[in-house]
N, CA, C and O of each residue as an XYZ file, in Angstrom:
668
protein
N     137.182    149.689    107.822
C     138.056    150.664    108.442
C     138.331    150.249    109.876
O     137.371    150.102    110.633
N     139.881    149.998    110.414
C     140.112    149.720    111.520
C     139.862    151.370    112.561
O     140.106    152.549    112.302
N     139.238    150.629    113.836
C     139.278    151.633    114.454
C     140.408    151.877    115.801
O     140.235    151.017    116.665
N     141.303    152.685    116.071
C     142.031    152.359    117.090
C     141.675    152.760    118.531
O     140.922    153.666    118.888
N     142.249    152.049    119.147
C     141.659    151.899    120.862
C     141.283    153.758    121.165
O     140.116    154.117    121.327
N     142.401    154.721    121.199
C     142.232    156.200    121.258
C     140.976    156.451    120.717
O     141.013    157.678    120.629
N     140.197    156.205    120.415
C     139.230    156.570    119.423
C     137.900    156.725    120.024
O     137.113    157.598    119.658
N     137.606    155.704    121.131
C     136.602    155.707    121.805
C     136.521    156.540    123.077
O     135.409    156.789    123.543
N     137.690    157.012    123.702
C     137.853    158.223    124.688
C     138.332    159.650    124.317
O     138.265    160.538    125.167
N     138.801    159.891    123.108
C     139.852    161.267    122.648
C     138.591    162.304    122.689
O     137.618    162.457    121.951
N     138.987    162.871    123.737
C     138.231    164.556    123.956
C     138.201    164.766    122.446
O     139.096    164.465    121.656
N     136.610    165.530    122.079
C     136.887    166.506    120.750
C     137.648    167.829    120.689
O     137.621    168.868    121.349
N     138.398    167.341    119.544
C     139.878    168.842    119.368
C     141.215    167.717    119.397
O     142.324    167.821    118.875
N     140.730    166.813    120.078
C     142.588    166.419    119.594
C     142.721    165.018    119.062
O     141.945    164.074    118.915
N     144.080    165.253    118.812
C     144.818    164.111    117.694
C     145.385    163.399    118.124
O     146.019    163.878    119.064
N     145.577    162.310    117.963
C     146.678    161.013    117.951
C     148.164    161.710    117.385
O     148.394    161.794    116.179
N     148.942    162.100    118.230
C     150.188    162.445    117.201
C     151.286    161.007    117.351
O     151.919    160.730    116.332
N     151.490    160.165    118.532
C     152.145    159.010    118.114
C     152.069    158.558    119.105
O     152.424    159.152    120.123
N     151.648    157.530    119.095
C     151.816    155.898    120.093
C     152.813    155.298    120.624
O     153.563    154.747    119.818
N     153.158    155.194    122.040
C     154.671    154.425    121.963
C     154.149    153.596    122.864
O     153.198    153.698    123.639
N     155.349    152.299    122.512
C     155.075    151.401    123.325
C     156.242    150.835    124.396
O     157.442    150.694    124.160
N     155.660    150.608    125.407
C     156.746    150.717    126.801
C     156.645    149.155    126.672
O     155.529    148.636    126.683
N     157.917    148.298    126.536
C     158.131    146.977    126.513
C     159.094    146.830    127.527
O     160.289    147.105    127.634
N     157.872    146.104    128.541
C     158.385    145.920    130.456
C     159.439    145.510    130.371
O     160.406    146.030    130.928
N     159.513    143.923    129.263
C     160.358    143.260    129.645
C     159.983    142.267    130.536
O     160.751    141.707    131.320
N     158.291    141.962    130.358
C     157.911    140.897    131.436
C     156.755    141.643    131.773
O     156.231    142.691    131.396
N     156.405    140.271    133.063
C     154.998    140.604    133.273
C     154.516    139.723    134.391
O     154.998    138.608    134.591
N     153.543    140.253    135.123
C     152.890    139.276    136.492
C     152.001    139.051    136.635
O     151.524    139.136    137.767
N     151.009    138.488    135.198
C     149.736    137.705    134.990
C     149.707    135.499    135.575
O     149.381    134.532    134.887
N     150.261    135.563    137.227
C     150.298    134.153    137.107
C     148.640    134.018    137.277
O     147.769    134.709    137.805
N     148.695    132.094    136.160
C     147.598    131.802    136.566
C     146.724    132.493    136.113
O     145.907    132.558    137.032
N     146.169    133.344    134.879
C     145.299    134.390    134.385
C     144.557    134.027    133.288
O     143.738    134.814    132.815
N     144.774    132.731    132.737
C     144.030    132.456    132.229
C     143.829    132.740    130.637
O     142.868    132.324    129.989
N     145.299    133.809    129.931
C     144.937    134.708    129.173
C     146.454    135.061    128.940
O     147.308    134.663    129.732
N     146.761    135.796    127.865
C     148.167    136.172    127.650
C     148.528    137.161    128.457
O     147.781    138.110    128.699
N     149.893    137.007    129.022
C     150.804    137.999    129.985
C     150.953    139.255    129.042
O     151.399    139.288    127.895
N     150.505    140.193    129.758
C     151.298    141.665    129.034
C     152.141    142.443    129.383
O     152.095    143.051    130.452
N     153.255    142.570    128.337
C     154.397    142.542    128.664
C     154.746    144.275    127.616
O     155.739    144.738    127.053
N     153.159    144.788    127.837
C     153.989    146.129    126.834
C     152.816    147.247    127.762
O     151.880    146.732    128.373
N     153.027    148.865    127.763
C     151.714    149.421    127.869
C     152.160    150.279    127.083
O     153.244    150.680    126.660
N     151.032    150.487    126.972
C     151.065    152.288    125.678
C     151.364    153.623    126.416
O     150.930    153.603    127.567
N     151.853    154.531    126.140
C     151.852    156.166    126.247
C     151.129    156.773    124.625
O     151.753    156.504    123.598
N     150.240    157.314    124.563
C     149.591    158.395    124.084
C     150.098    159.775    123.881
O     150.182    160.471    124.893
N     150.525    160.395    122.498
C     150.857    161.658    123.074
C     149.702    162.394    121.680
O     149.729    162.337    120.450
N     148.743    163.076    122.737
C     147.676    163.377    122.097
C     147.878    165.437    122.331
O     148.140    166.157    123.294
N     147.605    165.656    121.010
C     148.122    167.297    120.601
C     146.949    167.992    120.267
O     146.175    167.504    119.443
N     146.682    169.261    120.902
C     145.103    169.796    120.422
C     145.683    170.962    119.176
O     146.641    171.706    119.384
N     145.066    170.944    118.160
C     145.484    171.942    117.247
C     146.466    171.600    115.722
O     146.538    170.628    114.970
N     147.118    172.933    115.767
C     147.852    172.627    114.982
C     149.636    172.646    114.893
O     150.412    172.542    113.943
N     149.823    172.823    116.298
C     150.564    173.502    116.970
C     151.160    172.618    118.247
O     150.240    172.079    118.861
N     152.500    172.334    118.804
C     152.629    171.467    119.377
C     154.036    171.806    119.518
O     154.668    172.175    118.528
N     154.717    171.689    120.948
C     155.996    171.640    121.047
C     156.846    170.551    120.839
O     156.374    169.554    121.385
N     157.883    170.336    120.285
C     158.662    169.064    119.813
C     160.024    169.655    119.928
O     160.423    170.640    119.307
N     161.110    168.503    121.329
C     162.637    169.429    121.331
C     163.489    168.604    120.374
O     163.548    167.412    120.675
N     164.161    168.976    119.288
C     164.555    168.031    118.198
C     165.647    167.534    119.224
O     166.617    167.307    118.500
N     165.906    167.327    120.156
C     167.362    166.040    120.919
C     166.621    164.898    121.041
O     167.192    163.816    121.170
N     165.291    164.996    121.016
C     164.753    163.731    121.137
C     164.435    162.650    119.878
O     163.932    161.542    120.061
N     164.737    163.067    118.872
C     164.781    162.406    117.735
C     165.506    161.427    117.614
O     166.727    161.473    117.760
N     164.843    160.387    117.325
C     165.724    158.863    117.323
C     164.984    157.582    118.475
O     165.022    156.352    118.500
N     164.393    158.550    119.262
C     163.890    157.701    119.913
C     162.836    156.795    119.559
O     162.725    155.899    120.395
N     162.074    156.725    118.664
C     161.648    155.833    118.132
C     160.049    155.682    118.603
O     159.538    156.770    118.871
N     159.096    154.420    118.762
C     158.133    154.352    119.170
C     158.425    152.661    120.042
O     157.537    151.823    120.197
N     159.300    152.569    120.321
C     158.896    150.575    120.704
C     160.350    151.540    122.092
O     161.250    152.270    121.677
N     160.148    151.244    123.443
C     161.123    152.087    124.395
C     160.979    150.355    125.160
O     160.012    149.606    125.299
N     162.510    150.223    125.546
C     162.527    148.819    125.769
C     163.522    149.624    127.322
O     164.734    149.821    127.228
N     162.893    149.906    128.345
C     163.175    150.038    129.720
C     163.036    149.448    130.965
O     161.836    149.458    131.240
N     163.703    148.926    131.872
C     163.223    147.679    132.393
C     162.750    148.620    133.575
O     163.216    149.707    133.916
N     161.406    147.703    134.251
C     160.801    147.869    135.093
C     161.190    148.077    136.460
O     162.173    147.509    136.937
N     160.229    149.120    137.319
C     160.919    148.955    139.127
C     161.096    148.502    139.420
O     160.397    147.528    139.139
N     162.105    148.213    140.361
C     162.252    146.947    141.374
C     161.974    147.344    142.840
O     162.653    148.330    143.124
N     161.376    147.011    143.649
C     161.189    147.149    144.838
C     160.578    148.800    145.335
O     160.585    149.435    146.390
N     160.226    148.969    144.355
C     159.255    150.482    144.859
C     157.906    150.237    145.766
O     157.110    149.300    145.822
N     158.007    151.530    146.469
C     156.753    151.441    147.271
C     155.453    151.454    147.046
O     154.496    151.203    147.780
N     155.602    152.048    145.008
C     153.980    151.932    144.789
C     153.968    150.670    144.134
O     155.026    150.180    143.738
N     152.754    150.029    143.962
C     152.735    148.960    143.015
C     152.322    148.198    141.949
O     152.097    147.024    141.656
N     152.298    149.754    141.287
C     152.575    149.679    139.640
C     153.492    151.094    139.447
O     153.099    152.202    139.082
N     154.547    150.753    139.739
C     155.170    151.833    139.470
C     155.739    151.909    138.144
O     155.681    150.866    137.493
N     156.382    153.115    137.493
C     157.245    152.747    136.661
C     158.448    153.358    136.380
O     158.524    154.530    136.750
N     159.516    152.833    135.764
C     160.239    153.933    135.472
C     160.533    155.298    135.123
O     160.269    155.823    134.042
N     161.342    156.073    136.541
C     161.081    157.526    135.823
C     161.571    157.983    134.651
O     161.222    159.099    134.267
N     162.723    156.966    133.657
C     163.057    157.410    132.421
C     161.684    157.427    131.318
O     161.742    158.105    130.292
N     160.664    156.738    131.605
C     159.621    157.116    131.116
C     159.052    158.425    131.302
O     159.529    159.240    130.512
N     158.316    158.824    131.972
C     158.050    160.251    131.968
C     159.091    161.511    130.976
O     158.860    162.396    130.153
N     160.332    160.908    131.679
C     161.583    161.986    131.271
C     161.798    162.109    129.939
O     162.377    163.037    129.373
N     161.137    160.792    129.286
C     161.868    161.288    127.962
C     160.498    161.884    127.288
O     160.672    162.627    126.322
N     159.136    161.625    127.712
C     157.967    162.288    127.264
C     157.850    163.879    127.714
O     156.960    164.560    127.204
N     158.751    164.454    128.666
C     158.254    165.578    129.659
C     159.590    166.535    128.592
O     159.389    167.680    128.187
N     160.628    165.900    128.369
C     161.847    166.156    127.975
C     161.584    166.478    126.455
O     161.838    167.634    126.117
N     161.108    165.611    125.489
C     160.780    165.904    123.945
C     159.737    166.654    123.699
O     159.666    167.211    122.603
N     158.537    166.854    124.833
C     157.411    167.940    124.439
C     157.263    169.550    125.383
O     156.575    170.526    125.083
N     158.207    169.355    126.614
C     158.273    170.645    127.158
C     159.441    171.630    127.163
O     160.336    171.206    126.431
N     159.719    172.711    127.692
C     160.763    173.260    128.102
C     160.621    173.739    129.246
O     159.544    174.027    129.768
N     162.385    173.934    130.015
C     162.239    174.256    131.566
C     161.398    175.316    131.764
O     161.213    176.388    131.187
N     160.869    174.689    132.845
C     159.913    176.329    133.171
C     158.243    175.828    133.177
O     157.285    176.072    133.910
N     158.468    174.949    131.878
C     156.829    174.570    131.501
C     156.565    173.718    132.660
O     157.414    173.069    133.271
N     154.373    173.821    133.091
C     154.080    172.813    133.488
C     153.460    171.414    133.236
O     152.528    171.046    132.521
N     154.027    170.977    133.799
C     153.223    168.886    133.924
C     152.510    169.003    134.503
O     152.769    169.550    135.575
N     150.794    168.493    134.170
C     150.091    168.050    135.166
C     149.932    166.728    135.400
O     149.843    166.193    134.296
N     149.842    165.853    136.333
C     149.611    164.559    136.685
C     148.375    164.450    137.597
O     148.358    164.729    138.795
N     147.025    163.864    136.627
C     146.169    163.906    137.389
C     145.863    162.818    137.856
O     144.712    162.957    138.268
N     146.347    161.368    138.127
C     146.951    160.620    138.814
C     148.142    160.316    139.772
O     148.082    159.216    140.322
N     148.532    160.602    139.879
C     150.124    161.411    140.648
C     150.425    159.849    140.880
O     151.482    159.535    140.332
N     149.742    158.702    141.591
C     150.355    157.521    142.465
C     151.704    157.936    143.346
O     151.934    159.029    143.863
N     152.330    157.023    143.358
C     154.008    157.165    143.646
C     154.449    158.923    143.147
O     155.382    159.445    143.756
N     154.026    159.396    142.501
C     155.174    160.726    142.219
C     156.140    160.221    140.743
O     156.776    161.155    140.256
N     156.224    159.448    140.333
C     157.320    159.524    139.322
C     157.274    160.281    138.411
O     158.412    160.675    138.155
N     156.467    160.741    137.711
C     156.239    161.610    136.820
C     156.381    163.271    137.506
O     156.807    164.194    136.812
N     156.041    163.424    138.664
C     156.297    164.484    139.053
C     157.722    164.840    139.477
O     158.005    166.032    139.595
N     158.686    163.853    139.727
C     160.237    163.757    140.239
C     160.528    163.745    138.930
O     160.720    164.935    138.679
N     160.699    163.060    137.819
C     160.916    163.353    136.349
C     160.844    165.019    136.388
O     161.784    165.799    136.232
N     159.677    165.273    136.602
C     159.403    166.537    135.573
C     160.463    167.821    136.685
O     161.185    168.675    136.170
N     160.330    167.683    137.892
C     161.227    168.590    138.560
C     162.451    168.574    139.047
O     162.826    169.578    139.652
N     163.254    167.569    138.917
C     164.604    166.976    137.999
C     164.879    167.475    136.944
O     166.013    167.834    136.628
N     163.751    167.580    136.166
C     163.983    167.968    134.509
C     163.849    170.248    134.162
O     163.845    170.949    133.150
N     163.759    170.569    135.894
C     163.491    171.834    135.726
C     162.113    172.410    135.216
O     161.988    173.591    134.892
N     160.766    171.201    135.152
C     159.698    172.009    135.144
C     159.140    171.780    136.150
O     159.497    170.981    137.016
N     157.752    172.786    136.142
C     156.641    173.254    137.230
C     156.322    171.666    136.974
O     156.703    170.882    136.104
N     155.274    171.506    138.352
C     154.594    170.410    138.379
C     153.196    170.699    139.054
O     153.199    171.612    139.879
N     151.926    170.006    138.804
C     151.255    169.608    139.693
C     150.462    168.768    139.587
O     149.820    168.475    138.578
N     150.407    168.059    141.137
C     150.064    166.775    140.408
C     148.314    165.775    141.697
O     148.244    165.801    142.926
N     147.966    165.542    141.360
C     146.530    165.252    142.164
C     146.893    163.802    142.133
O     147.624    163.136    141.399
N     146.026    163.487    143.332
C     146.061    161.644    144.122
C     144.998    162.026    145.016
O     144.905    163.127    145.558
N     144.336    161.225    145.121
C     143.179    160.858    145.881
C     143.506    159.986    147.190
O     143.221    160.040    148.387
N     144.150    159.271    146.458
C     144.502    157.514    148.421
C     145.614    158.632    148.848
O     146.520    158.936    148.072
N     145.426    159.431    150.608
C     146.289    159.493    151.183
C     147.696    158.781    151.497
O     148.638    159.389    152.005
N     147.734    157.379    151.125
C     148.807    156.520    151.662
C     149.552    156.978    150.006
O     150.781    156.910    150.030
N     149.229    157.210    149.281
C     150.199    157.663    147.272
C     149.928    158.567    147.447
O     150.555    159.162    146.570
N     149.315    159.403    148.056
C     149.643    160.912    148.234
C     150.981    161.733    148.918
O     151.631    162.725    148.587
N     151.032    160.684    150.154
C     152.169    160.868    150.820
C     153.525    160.550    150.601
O     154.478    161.234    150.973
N     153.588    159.258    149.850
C     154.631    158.881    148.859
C     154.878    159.551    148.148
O     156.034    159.974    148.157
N     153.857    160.070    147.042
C     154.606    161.196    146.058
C     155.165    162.569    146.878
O     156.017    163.257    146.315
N     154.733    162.904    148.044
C     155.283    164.123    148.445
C     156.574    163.688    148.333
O     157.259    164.084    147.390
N     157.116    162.756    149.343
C     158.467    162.257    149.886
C     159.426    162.321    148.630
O     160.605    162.675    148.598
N     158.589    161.873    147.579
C     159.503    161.448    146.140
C     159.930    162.694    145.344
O     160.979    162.524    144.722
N     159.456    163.707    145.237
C     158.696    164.400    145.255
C     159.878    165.630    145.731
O     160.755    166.192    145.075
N     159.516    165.735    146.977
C     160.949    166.315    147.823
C     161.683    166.314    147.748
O     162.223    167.417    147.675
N     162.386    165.301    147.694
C     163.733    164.394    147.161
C     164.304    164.838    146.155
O     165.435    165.323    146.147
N     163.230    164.653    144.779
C     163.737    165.149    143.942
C     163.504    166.989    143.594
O     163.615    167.411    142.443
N     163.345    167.439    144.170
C     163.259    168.782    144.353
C     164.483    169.518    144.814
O     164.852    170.621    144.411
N     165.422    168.288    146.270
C     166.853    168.733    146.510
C     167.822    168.473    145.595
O     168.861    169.130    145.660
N     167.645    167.384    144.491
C     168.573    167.238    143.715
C     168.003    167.463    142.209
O     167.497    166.427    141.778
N     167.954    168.637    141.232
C     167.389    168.581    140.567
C     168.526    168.778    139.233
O     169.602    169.297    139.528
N     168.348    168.466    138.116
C     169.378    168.406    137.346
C     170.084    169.984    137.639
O     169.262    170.899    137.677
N     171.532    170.356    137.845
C     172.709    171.123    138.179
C     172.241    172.319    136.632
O     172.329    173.505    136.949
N     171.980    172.175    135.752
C     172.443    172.347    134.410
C     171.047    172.736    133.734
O     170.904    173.034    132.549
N     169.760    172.661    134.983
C     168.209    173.501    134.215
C     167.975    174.059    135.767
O     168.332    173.707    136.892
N     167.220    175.071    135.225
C     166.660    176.078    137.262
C     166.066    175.237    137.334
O     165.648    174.389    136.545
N     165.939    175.544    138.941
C     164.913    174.269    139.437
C     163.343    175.308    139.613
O     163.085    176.491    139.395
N     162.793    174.479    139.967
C     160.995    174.787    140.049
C     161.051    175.838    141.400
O     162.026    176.110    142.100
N     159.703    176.304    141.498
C     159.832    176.915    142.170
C     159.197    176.175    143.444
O     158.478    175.193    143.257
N     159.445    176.613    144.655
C     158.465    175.463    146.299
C     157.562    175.149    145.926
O     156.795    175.830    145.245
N     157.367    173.683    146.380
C     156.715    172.962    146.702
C     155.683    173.324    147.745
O     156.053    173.557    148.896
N     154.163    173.394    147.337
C     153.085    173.553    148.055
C     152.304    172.430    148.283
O     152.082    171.906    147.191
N     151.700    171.716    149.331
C     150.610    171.041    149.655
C     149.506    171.698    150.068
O     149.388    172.435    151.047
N     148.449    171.288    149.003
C     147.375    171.229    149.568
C     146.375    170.673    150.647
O     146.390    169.452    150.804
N     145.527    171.400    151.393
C     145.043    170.476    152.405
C     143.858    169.166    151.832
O     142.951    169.333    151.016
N     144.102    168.305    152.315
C     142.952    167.162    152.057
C     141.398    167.536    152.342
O     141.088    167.959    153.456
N     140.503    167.386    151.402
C     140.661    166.244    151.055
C     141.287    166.043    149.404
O     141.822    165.028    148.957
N     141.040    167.300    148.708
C     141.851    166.772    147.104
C     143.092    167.711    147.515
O     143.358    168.905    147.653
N     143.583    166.668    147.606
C     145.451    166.943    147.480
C     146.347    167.083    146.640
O     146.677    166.130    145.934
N     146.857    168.135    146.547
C     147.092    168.408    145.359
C     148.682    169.118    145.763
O     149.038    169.977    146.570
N     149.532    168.095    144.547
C     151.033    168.382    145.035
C     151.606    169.610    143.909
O     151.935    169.084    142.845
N     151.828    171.425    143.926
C     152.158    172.057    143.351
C     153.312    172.888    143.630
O     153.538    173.802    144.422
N     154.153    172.118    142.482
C     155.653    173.337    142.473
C     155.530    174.801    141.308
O     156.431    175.385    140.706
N     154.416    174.985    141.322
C     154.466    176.404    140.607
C     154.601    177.699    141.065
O     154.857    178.790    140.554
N     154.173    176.960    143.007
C     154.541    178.186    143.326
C     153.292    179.258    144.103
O     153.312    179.943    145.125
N     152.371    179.026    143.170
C     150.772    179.959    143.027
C     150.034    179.571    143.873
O     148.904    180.049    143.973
């Protein structure tokens, strides 16, 4: 019996509901000794029996061939059409994202662009402050056509914690 990678970290209560794979389109292993990787996984792991799914997202498939940042300030950033189409097929406006990595903010500018709550934790002050900025930004321009979130709160350091819910 093969065992898959999810298997050795999945909290008890939840499921593997489908694997996708983000194909960079490349990769920056020089000199490594070892094969370049040129894909990473997203996980979308469901507790229960019960699970939101918005049928516009159907078709999208499991293999997402999106090309990578260019010149961003964090450095592993990634595309925010990633987040968007994960935040987009399992939530609705209003709902919250948590990001308990925050880095750069992309996932949190996805999700409040996309008209949901956010909040999102970073530890390194220097990606803490980036995601505010990003963060902000996308808070003034948020899609025309979903409400936007409600203000943006910072928390004081030392766990910083970036929340548009409001509370």
């Amino acid at each position: 019996m093969a065992l898959h990678p999810i298997d050795w970290f999945k909290p008890t209560g939840w499921q593997l509901r489908t694997e996708i794979v983000w194909d960079r389109g490349g990769g920056m292993m020089f000199n490594a000794r070892m094969f370049c990787r040129f894909d990473e996984r997203i996980q979308w792991l469901v507790r229960g029996d019960k699970w939101k799914w918005n049928q516009d997202s159907v078709g999208l498939g499991t293999v997402w061939r999106i090309a990578k940042e260019q010149n961003k300030e964090h450095p592993v950033a990634f595309p925010e059409e990633l987040p968007h189409r994960c935040i987009f097929a399992t939530t609705d406006p209003g709902d919250l994202v948590l990001d308990p990595y925050m880095g750069g903010g992309t996932t949190g500018a996805a999700a409040v662009k996309s008209g949901r709550r956010f909040v999102g934790i970073e530890r390194d002050p220097r990606w803490f402050d980036c995601a505010l900025r990003r963060i902000s930004e996308a808070l003034k321009q948020p899609d025309m056509f979903i409400e936007k979130p409600a203000r943006a709160v910072r928390a004081e350091r030392p766990a910083d914690i970036f929340d548009t819910t409001g509370r």
